[in-house]
N, C-alpha and C positions, 0 to 999 in steps of 0.2 A: 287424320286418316293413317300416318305413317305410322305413327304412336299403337292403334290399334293393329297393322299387319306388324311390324314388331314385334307385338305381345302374342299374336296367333303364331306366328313360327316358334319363338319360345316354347308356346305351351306345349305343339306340335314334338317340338327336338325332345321337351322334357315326357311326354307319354310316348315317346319310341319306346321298343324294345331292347332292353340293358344289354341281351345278350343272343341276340339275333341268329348266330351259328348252333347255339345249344338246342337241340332236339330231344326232347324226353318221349322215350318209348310205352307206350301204353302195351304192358304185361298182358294183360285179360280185361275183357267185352263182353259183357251180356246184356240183350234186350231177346225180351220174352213176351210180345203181347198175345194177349187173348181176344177170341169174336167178338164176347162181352166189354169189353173196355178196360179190361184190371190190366196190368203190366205187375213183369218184373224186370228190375235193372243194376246192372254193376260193373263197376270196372275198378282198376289199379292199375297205375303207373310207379315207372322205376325209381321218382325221386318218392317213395313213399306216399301217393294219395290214395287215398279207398275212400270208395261211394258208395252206396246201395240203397236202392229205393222201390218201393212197392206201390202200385197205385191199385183203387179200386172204384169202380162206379156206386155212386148211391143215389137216393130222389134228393132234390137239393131241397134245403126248407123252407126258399121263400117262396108264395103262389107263382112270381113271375118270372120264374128258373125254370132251369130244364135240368138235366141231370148234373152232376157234377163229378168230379175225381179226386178223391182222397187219398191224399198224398202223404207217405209214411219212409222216411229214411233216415241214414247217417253218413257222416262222410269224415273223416280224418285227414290231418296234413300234419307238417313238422315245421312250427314255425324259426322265422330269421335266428331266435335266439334258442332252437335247440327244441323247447316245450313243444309235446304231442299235445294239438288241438283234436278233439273229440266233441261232435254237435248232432245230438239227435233231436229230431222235428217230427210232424204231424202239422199238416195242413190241408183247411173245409171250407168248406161255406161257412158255418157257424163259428169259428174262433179264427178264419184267415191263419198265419203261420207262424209255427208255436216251435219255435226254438228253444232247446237245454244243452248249456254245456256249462262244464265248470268254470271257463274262461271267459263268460259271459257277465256282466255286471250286474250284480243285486241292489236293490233300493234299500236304504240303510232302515232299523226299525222304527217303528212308528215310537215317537215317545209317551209312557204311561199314559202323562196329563192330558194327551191330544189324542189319546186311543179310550179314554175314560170320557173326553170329553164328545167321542163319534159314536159312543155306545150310547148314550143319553140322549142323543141326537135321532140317533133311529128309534130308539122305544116314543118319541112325541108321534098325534096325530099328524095326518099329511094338511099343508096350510091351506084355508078356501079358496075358491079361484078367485082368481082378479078379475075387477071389473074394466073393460077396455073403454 
């Protein structure tokens, strides 16, 4: 039991706040909604973040949904080592949240043999059902 409160104040001291006196000032604020349900939104602070985001009501596409908000923005920061992060998204019902930035990881290509071999693979009929 000691072992364990131990490691919870540890974890506690290590997710404090590095710099607890430092206040960053938020430049500019906007939130704009509408009767309909769309927004508009943005802000900027003084160590360099920018946001902005658009939202919009649409019919959602499953039968058992109600309406939903499509969510359309971008936001930037400066990370630890200098490099401007830039990550624009879109997010539905039908694709949940669809992140692009250049800082983002790519899955390396498919190789020939293994993209020759998933071509031949979709042109076959679909197999019978199983018997259970």
């Amino acid at each position: 039991m000691r072992v364990l409160i131990i490691c919870a104040v540890i974890a506690l001291a290590g997710a404090a706040p590095q710099q607890p006196d430092k206040v960053i000032a938020i430049l500019k604020q906007d939130f704009d909604q509408q009767p309909d349900g769309s927004y508009v939104s943005s802000y900027e602070t003084e160590n360099g973040i920018k946001a902005e985001e658009t939202g919009t009501l649409k019919k959602a596409t499953g039968p058992d949904s109600n309406d939903v908000i499509v969510a359309q923005g971008s936001f930037s920061y400066t990370a630890p080592d200098g490099t401007v992060i830039n990550l624009n998204y879109i997010a539905d019902d039908e694709n949940g949240f669809k992140p692009e930035g250049d800082h983002l990881p790519t899955p390396p290509p498919i190789p020939p043999a293994i993209q020759k071999a998933l071509d031949y693979l979709a042109t076959l009929p679909p197999p019978p059902p199983s018997r259970a």
